[in-house]
N, C-alpha and C positions, 0 to 999 in steps of 0.2 A: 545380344542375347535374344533367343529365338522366345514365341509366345506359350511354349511348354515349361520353359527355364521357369517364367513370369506366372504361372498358372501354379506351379509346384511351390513357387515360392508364400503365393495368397490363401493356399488350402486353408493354413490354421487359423487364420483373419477368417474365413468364412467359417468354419465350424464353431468360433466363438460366437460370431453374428446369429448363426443357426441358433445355439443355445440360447442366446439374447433371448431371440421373437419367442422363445417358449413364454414368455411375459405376458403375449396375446392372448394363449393358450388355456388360462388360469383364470378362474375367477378371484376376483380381489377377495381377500381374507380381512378380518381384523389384525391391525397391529400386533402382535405376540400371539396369535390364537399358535402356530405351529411354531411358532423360533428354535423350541428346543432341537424338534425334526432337522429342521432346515439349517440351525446351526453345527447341529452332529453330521450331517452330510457332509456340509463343507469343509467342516475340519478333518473328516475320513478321506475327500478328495486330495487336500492339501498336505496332506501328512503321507500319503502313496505317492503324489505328484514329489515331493522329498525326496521320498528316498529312491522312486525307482527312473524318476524323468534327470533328477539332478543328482544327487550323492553318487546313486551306484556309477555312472557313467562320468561323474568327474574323476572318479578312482580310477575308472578304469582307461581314461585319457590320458594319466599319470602312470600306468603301469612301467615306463620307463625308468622311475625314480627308483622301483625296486620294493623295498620295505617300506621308504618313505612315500608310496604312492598316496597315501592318504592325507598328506601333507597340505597340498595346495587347496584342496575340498576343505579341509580342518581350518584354515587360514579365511579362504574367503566366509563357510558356515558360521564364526563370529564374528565377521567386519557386519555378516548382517542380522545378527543377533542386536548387536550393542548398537548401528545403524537404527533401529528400533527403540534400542532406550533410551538412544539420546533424542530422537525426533517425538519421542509417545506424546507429553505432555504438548508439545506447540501443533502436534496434530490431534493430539484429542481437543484442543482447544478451537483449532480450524473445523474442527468436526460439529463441533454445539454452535460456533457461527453460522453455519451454513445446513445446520439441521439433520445431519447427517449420523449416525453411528456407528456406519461401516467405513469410513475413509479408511482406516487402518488397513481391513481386510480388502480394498481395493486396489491400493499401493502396494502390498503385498501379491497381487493376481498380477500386476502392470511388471512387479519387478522379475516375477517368477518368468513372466510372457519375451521378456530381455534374452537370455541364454537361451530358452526352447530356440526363439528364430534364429540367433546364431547359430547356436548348432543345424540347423536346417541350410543358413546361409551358409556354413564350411561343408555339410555334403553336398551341394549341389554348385560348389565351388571345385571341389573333386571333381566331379563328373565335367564339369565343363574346361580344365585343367586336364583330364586324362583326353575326354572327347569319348567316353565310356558309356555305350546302352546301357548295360550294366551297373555300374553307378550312377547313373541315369535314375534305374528304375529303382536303385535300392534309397536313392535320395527321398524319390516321390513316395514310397511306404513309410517312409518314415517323416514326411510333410501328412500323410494319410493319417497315420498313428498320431499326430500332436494334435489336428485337427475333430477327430474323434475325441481326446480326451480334452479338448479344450469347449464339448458344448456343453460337459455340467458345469465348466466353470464360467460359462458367460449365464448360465439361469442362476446361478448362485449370488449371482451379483444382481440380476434385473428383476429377480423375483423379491428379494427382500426392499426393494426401493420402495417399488411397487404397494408391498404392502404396509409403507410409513406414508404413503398419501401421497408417493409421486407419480404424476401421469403415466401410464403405460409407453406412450413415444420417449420421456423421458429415461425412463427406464432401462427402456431398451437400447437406446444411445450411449447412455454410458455404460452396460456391459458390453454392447460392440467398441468401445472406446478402450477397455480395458487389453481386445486382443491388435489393438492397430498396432500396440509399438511390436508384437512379432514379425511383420511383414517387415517393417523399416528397420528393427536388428538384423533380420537376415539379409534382407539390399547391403547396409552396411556392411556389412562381415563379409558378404562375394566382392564387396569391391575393396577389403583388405581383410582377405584373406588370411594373409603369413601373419598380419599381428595377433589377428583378434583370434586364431587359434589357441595361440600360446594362451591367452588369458582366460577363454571358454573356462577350463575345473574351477579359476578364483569364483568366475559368473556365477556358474552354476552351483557353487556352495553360497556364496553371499544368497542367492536366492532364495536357498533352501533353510538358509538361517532366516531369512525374514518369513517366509511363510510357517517356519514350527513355531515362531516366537509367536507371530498372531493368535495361528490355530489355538495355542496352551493361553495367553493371554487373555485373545477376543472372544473365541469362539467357543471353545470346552465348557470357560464358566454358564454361557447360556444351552449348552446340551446336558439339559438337568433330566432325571428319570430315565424311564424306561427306554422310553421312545426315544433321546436324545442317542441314549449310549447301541441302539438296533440299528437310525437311523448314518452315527458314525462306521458302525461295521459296515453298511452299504455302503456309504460313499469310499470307503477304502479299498471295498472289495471289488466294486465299478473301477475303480482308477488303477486298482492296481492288474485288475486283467487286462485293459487298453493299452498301461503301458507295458505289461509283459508281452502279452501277445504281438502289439504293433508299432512299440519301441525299437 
């Protein structure tokens, strides 16, 4: 695999890293001085990343089934819904150990970050399967496009650490941490291809289940007022242009 194959497939790993160091960027805040902002962003991100990075294109990977395309999205969507309720309480519990009150919404980022790179790993498993510039170039827009919409969601994670009292390097490490498993789902998936096809619309609805369950769960409750419910229409309207446009 030549060093463009390898570059195409790291995009989205770096546009989360990018978003990360935005941690730098920011003056430390008090604890809760913005949550409500910052919690309605994220949930407007993750709620566009839903429906337009995972649901519409699991359906539409299914269009084979017919009527029942929506079937295999509908199946994986509650393995990670109730994947959610049966983990909440031993991960809200892992959460107060270790000081944290975003685990939820991390694990949810790590699972959504799972099918984005397969899907990246099966087109650039095409193109290297055809021997296609052309699927070539339409893999890399579309490694472009995830990588773009993956830098509010590495500040999403490194900015609220950040302002619960954890170091800025620390921070930043683990929202770069959040986008590493895209590179290594999509390795995966070019180097099986034929299977982890087939299974891409369960992925990408089970994703999509775990990231509405959070957003309604973790993150709505703290987008209280004005600004919470301004700051969620942005974050949806940011995510959902990146993925329309470079989806």
């Amino acid at each position: 695999m030549s060093l463009r194959f390898i570059f195409g497939l790291l995009l989205p790993f770096f546009g989360t890293t990018l978003g990360s160091a935005g941690v730098y960027l920011t003056r430390k805040r008090k604890a809760n001085s913005k949550d409500a902002s910052l919690s309605g962003f994220a949930a407007g991100v993750m709620m566009a990343a839903s429906v337009w990075s995972l649901i519409i294109p699991a359906v539409e990977m299914s269009a084979h089934l017919g009527f029942f395309a929506f079937l295999p999205m509908l199946i994986g969507l509650w393995a990670g819904i109730f994947f959610f309720i049966v983990t909440e309480k031993p991960l809200s519990a892992l959460a107060k150990r270790h000081n944290s009150g975003k685990l939820n919404f991390f694990l949810a980022v790590v699972l959504h970050n799972i099918p984005e790179g397969m899907a990246v790993g099966v087109a650039f498993a095409m193109a290297l399967e055809k021997g296609s510039g052309g699927l070539f170039l339409s893999a890399l827009m579309l490694s472009c496009g995830m990588a773009l919409q993956n830098i509010p969601e590495g500040a999403i994670i490194s900015l609220p650490l950040a302002d619960r009292g954890m170091s800025r390097t620390k921070a930043f490490v683990f929202g770069s941490l959040s986008g590493l498993v895209e590179p290594l789902a999509a390795f995966t998936t070019l180097a099986f291809s034929s299977a982890a096809s087939a299974l891409l619309p369960y992925l990408l609805g089970f994703a999509a289940g775990a990231m509405i369950y959070v957003s309604v769960a973790e993150l709505l409750p703290e987008a209280k007022g004005l600004y919470g419910v301004l700051w969620y229409c942005m974050g949806f309207s940011i995510m959902m242009v990146l993925d329309v446009a470079l989806g």
